[in-house]
C-alpha positions in Angstrom: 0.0 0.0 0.0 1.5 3.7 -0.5 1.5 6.0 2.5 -1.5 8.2 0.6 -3.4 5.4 1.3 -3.0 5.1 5.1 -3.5 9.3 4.9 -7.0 9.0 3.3 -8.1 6.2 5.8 -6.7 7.7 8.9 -8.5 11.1 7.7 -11.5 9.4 7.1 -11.7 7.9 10.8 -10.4 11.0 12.5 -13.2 13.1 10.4 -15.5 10.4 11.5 -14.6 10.6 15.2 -14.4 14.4 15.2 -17.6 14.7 14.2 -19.4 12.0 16.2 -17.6 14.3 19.4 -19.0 17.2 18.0 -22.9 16.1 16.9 -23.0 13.4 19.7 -24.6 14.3 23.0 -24.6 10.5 24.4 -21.5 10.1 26.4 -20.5 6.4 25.9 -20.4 7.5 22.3 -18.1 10.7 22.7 -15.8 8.3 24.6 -15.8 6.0 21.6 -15.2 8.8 18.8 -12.1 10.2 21.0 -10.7 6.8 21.0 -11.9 6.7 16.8 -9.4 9.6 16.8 -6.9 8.2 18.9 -6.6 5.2 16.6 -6.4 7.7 13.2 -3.4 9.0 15.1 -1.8 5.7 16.0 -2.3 3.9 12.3 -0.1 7.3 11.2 2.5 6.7 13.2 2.7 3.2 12.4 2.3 4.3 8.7 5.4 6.8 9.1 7.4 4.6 11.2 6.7 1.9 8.2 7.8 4.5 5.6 10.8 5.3 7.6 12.0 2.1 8.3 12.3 2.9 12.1 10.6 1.8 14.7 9.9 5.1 16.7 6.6 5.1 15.4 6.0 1.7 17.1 7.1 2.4 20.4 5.2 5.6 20.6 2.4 3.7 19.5 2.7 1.2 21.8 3.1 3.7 25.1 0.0 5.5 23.7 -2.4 2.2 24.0 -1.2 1.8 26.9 -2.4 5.7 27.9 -5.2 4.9 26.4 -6.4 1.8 27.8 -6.2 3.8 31.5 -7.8 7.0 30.3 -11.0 4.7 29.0 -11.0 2.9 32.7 -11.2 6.8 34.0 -13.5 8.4 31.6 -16.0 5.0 32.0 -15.7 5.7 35.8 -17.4 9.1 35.6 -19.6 8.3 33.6 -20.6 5.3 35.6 -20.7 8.5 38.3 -22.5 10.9 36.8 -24.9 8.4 35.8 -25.6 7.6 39.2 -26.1 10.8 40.5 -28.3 12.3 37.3 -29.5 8.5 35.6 -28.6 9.9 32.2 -25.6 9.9 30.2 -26.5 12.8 28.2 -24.1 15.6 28.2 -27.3 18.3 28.2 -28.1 17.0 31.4 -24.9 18.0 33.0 -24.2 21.1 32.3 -24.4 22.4 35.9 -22.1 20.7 38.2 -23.4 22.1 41.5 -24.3 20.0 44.2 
């Protein structure tokens, strides 16, 4: 494959994800389309790193699931929180955080 290729699809998935954070108003989903962009970032790197013939891109990849796979424990947490304490996971509902 040539490194346009990897471009187009990693564009498509981070335009995907962009917009799903910015016309979503569930959540769960927001959470998903952050990770959507996370993962358009990663396949780059491993596209560069590919194209390079280094493996930089690899190990930054690698450290960045690993980010990831804590900051989805977290981000499930408050929502698991705020769905307690409002029993929606629609971000219109939280828009005050007062007691």
């Amino acid at each position: 494959m040539l490194m346009s290729h990897y471009l187009v699809v990693a564009g498509i998935l981070f335009s995907i994800g962009m917009f799903g954070v910015l016309l979503r108003r569930n959540t769960l989903v927001m959470l998903m389309c952050l990770e959507l962009m996370l993962n358009a970032v990663n396949l780059l790197f491993v596209a560069f790193s590919r194209y390079n013939l280094n493996l930089d891109g690899n190990l930054f990849v690698f450290f960045a699931i690993t980010v990831a796979a804590a900051e989805v424990a977290v981000g499930l947490a408050i929502v698991v929180a705020l769905f307690k304490r409002k029993d929606t996971v629609q971000v219109d509902a939280f828009t005050e955080m007062k007691n």
